[in-house]
N, C-alpha and C positions, 0 to 999 in steps of 0.2 A: 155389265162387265164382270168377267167373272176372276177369282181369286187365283192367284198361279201359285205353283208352289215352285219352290226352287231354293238351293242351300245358303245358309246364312246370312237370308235375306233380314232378319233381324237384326243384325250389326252392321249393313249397311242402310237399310231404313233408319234405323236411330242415327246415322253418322249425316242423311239428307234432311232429315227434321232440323237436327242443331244447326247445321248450315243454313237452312233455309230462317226460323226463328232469329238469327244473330244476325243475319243479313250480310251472308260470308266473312267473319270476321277474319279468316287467314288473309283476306284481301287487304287489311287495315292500314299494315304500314309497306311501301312499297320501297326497296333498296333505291338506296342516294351515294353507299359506294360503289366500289370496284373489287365485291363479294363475288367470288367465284362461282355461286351457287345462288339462282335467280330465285328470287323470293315468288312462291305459288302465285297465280293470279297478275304480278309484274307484265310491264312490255316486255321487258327480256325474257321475262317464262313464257309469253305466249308466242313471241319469235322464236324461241329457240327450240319449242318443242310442239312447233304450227304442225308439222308435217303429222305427228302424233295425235293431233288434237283434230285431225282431217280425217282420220283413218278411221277412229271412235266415233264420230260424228256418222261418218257415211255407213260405220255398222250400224248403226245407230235406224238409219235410216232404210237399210235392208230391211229391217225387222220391222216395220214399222206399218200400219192397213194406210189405204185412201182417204179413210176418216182421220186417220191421226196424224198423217201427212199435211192435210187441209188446214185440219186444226190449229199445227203448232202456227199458223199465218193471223192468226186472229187472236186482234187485242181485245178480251169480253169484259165492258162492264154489268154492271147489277143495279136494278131498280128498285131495292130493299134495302135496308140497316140489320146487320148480323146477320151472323150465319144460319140459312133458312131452306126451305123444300127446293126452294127456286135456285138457290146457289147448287145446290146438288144435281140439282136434273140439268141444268149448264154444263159441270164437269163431267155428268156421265156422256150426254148426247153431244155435245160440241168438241168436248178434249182439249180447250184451246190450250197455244202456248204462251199468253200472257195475260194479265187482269188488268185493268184498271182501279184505280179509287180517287176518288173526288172529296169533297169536300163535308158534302151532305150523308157520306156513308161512312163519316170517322167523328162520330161524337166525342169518344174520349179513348182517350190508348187503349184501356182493358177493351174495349169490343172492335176496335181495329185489330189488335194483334190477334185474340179470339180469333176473326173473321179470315183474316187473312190466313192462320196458323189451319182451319178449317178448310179454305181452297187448297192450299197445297196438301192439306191429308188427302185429297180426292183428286190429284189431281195424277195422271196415267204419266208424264214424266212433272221434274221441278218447275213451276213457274217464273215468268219475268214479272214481277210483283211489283207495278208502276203508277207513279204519280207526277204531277206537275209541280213539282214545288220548288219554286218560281225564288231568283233573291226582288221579285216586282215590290215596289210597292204598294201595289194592289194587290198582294196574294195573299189567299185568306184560304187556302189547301189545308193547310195543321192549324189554322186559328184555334180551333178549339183544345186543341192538346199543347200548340207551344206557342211562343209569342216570336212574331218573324226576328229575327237576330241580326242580320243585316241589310238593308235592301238596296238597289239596283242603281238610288241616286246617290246615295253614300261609297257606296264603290268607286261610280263615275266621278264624283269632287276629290275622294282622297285619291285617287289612281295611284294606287297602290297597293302591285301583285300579294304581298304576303296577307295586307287587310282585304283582299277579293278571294284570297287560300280559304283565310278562315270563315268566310261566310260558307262556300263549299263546304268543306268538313263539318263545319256543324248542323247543316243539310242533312251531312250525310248521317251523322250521330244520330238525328230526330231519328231518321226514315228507318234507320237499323233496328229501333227499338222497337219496331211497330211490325218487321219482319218483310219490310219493304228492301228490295235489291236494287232499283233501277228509277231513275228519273228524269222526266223527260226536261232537262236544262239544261245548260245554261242557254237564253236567249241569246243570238248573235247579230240579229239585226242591226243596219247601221242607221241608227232613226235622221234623217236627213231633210226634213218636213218639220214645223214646229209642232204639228201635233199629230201624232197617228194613232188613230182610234184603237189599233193591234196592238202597238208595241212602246207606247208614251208610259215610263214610270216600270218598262221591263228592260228598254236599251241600256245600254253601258256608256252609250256616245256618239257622235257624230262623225268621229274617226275611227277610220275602220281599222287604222293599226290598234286604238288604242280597245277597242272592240274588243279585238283580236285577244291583244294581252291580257287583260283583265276577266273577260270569260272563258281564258285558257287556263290563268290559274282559280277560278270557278270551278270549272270543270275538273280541274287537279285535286282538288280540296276534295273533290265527288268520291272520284276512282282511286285515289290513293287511300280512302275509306271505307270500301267495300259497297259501293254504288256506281254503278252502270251509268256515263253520262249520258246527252243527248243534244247535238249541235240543233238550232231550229231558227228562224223557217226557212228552210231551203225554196227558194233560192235566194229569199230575202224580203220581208216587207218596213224595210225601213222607209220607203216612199209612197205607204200603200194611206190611203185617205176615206177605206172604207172599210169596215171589219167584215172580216170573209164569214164570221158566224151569219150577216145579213145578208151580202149579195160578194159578188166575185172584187175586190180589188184590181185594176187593171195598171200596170205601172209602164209609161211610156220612155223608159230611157231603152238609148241603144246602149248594143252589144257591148260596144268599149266603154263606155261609163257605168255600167252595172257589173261589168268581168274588175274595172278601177275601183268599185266602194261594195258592192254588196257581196263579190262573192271572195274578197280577199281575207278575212275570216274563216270560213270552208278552208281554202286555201294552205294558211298559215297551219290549222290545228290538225287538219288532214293529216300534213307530213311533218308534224310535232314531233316530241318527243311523248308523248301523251294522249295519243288520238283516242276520237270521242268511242264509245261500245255503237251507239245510233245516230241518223239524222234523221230529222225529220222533216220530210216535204210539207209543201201547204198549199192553200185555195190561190193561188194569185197568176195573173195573166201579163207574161210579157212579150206584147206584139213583136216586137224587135226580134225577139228567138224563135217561139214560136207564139203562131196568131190563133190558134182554135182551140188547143188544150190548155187547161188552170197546170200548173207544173207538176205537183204530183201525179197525174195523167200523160203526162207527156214524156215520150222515149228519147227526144230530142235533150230534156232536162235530167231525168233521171237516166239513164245508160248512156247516150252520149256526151253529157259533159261530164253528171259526179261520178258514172263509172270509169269510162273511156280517159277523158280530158285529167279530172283529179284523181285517179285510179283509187277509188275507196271501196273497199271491200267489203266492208261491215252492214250492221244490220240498219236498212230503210225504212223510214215508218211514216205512215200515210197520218197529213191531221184527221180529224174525226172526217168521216163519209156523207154524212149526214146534214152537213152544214149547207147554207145555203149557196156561200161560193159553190157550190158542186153540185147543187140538184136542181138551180133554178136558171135557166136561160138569159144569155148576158149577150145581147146581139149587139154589133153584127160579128161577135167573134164566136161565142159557143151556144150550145146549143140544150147545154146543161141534159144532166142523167140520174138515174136514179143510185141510190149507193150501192145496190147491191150490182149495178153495170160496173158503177166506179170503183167497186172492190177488184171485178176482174181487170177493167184497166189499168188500174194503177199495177197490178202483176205485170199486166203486159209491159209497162213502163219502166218497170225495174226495183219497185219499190219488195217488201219482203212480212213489213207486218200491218196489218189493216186496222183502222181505228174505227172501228163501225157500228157498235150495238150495243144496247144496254139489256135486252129482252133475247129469252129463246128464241122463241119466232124471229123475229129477226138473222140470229146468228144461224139457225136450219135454210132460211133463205138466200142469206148468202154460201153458203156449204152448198146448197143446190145451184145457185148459177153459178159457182168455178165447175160445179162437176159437168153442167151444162155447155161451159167453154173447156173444159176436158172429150168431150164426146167431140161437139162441130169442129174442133181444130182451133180455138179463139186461144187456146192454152194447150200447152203439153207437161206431159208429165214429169219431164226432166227439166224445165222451167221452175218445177212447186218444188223439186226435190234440189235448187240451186238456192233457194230461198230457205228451205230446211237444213242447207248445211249452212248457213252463216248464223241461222237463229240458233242451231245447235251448238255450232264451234263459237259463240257468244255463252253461251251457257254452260259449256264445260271450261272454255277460258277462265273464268268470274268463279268458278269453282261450285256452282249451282249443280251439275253432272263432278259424281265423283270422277279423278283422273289422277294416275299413276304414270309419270311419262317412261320411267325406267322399266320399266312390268309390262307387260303382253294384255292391249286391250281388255276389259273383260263382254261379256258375254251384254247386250244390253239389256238392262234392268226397266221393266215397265211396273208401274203399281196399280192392283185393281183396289179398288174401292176399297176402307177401311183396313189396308194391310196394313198401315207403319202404324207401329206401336206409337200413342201419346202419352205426352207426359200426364201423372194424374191432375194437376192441376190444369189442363187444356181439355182431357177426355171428357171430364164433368159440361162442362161447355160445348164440346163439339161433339155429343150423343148422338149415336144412331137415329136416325126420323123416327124409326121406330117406339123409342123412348119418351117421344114430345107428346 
């Protein structure tokens, strides 16, 4: 990729660095009066100034090739610790629009922030810099950097919105520090089984209102602190009895007792005051709705209920591709596929971001089957480009894309490789390959 030139690009690179490093901190505190003038990043700033933020997005997306279209759909992890050859040849060949990070590739803050302040130097627009971190009692995502603060059973005993705030927010404080913007929580499941291999020691509870409340105000504690929440697992494995990392979970209730406890969560936070930035689908089969597809794969789940039915508009995100619920055969209802099929389906389905890869190869594989289902008609282009304006108008929402709502769009700003100036304390760390 080569270097563009273009004016002033130096004072807006330094202005997406610090955004991006702080973990949007204009997003921090969100108005709780009746201030005439909507706090940046707010529901009221992204209502009030949607129309604005459609317009930048879709220029956004004029200027934009096939590859970098593709790209912004793909969630890329990394199979290395620190910033390395491999993480560069990612952002140059793939482009994606969001990272992953796990557990095993965040030893200790200096080399997460390092790594992560490294992807977005290279990265052609701002990243969704995303982690799972979980209030589970099993989560052990920042083990090494912090000590979990509150978890998921103490929430449930005190049920009490303000002590479920503060586990949120101080989520969200860890993940800022590390230059993380987005995380895929709060769990909603309504665990209704005594034990479920998925979701025992990450539910809230057995009632879905109280569900409801308590990973609402989770969720609040996220996004009033400058992280991107993430409602999960659509459509629900509060009754699932098999982890879908092993094979498909199949959950046999009908339509009205599952629309009764699992999807009234969705529901409630959808048309909140505070809805979620994503959801996220997952491996699980409910014959009742539909009998052949796991739900992320399925249009009947994703575009007919949570688009159509809950009118959600925001950004979809597939669980991992990879997992076994999705590539291994679960007869007599599916027929299981491989991820890079399940990449294009879950598009066709309605979903927007794909959780598929830890390797290059991998992530060129899946780039070639959508462009594969770009050519036979399995996908069109204004399908990729409906999926690129929610990821985009999610990123300049969150304040990730600079945005001026009073001012006349600007021109869209792409970065090649090593243009934004770093700080020196980053640059020494994140040197040119050439350097190593």
């Amino acid at each position: 990729m080569r270097r563009m030139n273009r004016p002033h690009v130096g004072g807006l690179s330094a202005l997406l660095l610090v955004i991006w490093l702080v973990g949007c901190s204009s997003n921090a505190t969100r108005t709780t009066t009746m201030s005439t003038i909507p706090v940046p990043g707010s529901i009221t700033w992204q209502h009030q100034y949607r129309a604005q933020i459609d317009q930048l997005a879709r220029r956004y997306i004029a200027a934009m090739t096939l590859n970098q279209k593709i790209g912004q759909l793909i969630v890329q992890g990394f199979s290395t610790i620190g910033y390395d050859d491999e993480h560069l040849r990612i952002m140059q060949q793939i482009q994606p629009g969001a990272t992953m990070w796990y557990e095993f590739q965040m030893p200790d803050v200096a080399t997460t922030r390092t790594t992560i302040a490294g992807v977005q130097h290279d990265a052609t627009l701002p990243l969704l810099t995303i982690s799972d971190y979980e209030t589970a009692t099993n989560a052990d995502t920042f083990q090494s950097m912090y000590p979990l603060r509150i978890n998921s059973t103490e929430i449930s005993a005190r049920n009490d919105p303000a002590f479920a705030y503060s586990a949120g927010k101080g989520i969200a404080q860890d993940m800022r520090s590390v230059g993380m913007n987005t995380d895929w929580a709060p769990v909603v499941d309504v665990q209704t089984i005594g034990y479920g291999p998925d979701t025992s020691g990450r539910s809230y509870g057995s009632d879905p209102q109280k569900v409801a409340k308590l990973a609402g105000q989770v969720l609040a504690g996220l996004q009033d602190n400058g992280i991107i929440g993430t409602l999960k697992h659509f459509p629900g494995l509060g009754a699932a009895t098999v982890d879908a990392h092993a094979a498909l979970p199949i959950i046999t209730k009908s339509r009205q007792e599952w629309e009764q406890v699992d999807l009234v969560p969705y529901r409630a936070l959808i048309n909140g005051p505070n809805p979620p930035g994503m959801i996220m689908g997952t491996d699980v089969l409910y014959p009742s709705i539909d009998a052949h597809l796991p739900s992320e794969l399925s249009p009947i789940f994703m575009t007919d209920i949570l688009r159509n039915e809950l009118h959600y508009d925001g950004v979809v995100v597939t669980d991992a591709l990879y997992m076994k619920g999705i590539t291994n055969p679960t007869a007599p209802y599916y027929k299981g596929v491989d991820q890079f099929t399940a990449g294009v389906m879950s598009i066709q389905a309605g979903c927007d971001l794909l959780d598929t890869s830890f390797t290059l190869a991998n992530s060129l594989a899946l780039v070639a089957r959508i462009k594969e289902a770009l050519n036979d008609g399995g996908l069109t282009l204004a399908r990729i480009e409906q999926s690129d304006l929610r990821i985009l108008r999610l990123k300049i929402a969150h304040g990730l894309i600079p945005f001026h709502p009073t001012s006349t769009p600007p021109q869209p700003q792409f970065f090649a490789l090593g243009q934004m100036r770093l700080p020196e304390r980053l640059e020494r760390s994140v040197a040119p390959l050439s350097a190593r």
